[in-house]
N, C-alpha and C positions, 0 to 999 in steps of 0.2 A: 504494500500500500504506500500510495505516495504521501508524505508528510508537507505540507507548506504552510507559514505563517508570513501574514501578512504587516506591513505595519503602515502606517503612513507616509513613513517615507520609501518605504520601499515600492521601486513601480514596475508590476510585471501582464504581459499578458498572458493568460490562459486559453487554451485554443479547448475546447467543447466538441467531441463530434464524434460518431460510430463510424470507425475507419474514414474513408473518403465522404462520408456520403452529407452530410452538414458541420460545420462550424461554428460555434460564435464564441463570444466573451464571455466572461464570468468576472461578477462583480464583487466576488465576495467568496469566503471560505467556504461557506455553504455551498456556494454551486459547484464550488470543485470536488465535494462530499458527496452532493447528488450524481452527480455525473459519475461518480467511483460505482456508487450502488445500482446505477441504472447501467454499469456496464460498459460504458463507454471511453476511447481513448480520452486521457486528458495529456495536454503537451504545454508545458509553460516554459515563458524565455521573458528573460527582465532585458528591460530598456536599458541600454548603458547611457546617461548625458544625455539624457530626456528634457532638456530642458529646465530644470531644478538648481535651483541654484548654487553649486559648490564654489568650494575657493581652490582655485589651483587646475579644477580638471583633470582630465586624462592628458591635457597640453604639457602641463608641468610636471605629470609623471613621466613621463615619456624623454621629456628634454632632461630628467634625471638621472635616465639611466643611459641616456645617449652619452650624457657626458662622465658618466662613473665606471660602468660597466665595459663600455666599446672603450673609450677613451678620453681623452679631452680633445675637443673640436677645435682645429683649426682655422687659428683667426690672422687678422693684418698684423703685423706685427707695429710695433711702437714706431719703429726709425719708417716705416710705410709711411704710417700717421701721418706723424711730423712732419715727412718730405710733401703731401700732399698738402698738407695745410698751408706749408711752408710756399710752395709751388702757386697754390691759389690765391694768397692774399700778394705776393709779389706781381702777380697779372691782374691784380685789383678787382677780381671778381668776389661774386658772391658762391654761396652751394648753388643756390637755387640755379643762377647764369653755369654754374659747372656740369650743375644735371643737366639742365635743359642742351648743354653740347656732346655728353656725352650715351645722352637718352635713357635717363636713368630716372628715379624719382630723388627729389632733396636729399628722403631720407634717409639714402644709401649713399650718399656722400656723407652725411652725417654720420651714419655707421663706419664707413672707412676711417674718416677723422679721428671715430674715438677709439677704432681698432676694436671693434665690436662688429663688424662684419665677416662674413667666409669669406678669401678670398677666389674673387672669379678674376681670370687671366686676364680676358675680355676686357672687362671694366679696368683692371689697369693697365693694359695697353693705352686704350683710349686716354685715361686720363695722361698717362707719362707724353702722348703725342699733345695731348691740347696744352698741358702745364711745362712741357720741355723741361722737366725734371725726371730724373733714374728712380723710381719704382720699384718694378720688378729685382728680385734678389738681392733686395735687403735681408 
């Protein structure tokens, strides 16, 4: 016999039904009880992030073990940073003027800057052409 308690926070569906032949919900412990005695399959699967409001998510679990378990991710390095930053206020731009040349949004020149970004080759090629500063292989 299948055991399930429900609680309020907990949110699952139950599937109701004599082999293929109907389905529905259940709205409650009881109708998973009826459905035992009448014989019929019952199949329950819970919602993961239904909605509800937690803190952190499965976003933040996930980037937990990305960086514990696999490794530590791969970021800009410092001397990147700086040359970048260094590179874009000497051509007296802005991020904003840097994105928009090298098709990027702000706030990935912002991430490079503060060396919180992965780095893509791509994006510093571009920027080492538009800023005429060495980049790469820092």
């Amino acid at each position: 016999m299948v055991h399930y308690e429900a609680s309020k926070q907990d949110e699952a569906v139950v599937i109701l039904g004599r082999r293929n032949y109907t389905k529905s919900t259940a709205k409650s412990k009881a109708d998973i009880e009826n459905a035992h005695r009448a014989g019929k399959t019952v199949e329950v699967s819970k919602k993961i992030g239904s909605g509800g409001q937690t803190k952190g998510g499965l976003g933040a679990q996930a980037r937990k073990i990305e960086e514990t378990e696999v490794g530590a991710i791969k970021r800009v390095s410092k001397e990147q940073a700086k040359a970048i930053v260094q590179g874009r206020q000497a051509k007296k731009m802005t991020q904003k003027e840097l994105a928009q040349k090298c098709n990027v949004l702000p706030t990935v020149i912002s991430q490079y800057e503060t060396a919180k970004a992965q780095p893509d080759q791509r994006i510093l090629a571009k920027m080492q052409r538009i800023l005429g500063v060495k980049i790469q292989g820092l």
